[in-house]
C-alpha positions in Angstrom: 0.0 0.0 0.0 1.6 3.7 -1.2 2.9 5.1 2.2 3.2 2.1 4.4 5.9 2.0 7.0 8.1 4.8 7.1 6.6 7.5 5.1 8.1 10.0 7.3 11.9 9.3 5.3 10.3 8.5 1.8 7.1 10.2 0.9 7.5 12.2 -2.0 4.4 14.8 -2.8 3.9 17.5 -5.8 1.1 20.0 -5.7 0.0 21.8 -8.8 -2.6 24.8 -7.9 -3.9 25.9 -11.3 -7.3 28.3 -12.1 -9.6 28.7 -14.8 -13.3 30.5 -15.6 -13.2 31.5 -11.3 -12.3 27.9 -10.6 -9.5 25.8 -9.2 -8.1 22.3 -9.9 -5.2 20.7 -7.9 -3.0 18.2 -9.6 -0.9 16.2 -6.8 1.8 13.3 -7.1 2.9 11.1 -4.2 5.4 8.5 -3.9 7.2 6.3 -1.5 9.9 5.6 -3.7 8.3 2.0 -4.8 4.7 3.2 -6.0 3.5 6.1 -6.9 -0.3 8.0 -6.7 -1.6 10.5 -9.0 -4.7 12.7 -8.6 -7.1 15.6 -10.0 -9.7 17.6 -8.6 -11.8 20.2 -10.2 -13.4 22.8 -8.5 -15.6 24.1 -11.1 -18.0 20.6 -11.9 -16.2 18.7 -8.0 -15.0 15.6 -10.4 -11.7 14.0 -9.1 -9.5 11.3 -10.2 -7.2 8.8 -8.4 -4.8 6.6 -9.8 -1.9 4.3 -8.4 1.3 3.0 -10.7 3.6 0.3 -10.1 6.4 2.7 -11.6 6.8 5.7 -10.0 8.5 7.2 -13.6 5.7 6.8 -15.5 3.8 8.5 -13.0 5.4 11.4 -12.9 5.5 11.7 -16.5 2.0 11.3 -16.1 2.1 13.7 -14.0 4.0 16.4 -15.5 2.0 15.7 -18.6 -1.2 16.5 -17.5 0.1 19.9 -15.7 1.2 21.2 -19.8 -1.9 19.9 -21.0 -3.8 21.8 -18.5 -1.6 24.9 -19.5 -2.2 24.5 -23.3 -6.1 23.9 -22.6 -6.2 27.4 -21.0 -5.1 26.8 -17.3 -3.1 29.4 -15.1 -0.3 28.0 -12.9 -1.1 29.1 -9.3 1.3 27.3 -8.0 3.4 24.4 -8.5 5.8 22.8 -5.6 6.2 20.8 -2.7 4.9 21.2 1.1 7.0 22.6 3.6 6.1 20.1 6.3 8.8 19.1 8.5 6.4 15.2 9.2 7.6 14.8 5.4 11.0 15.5 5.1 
């Protein structure tokens, strides 16, 4: 299961913020190093989307590739980074 164990020393998480037509959607990536969780919320219409990978690459490439299609479809970048939370790092 993603996170099991010592997620403390291995959890991995990306947040993209982005905003469009008054709304918001959040793009996040998580990873313990062995298997990886990608997910989507939309503010404007409240759908969301989960998705765990066996390979952690092709789930950040996932990832990042949905971030520049959201930009090309019309997106603004709000923010894009990692938490600052000392329980994660």
């Amino acid at each position: 299961m993603l996170g099991k164990g010592r997620l403390r020393e291995k959890m991995k998480i990306i947040t993209t913020i982005l905003e469009k037509d008054g709304g918001f959607g959040v793009l996040g990536y998580f990873s313990d190093g062995k298997m990886a969780l990608t997910a989507s919320y939309d503010t404007r219409n409240g759908t969301s989307n989960a998705k765990q990978h066996e390979n952690v690459f092709k789930a950040l490439t996932e990832y990042n590739d949905a971030v520049r299609i959201s930009i090309e479809r019309g997106w603004t970048l709000a923010f894009r980074g990692q938490p600052n939370n000392p329980l994660l790092s």
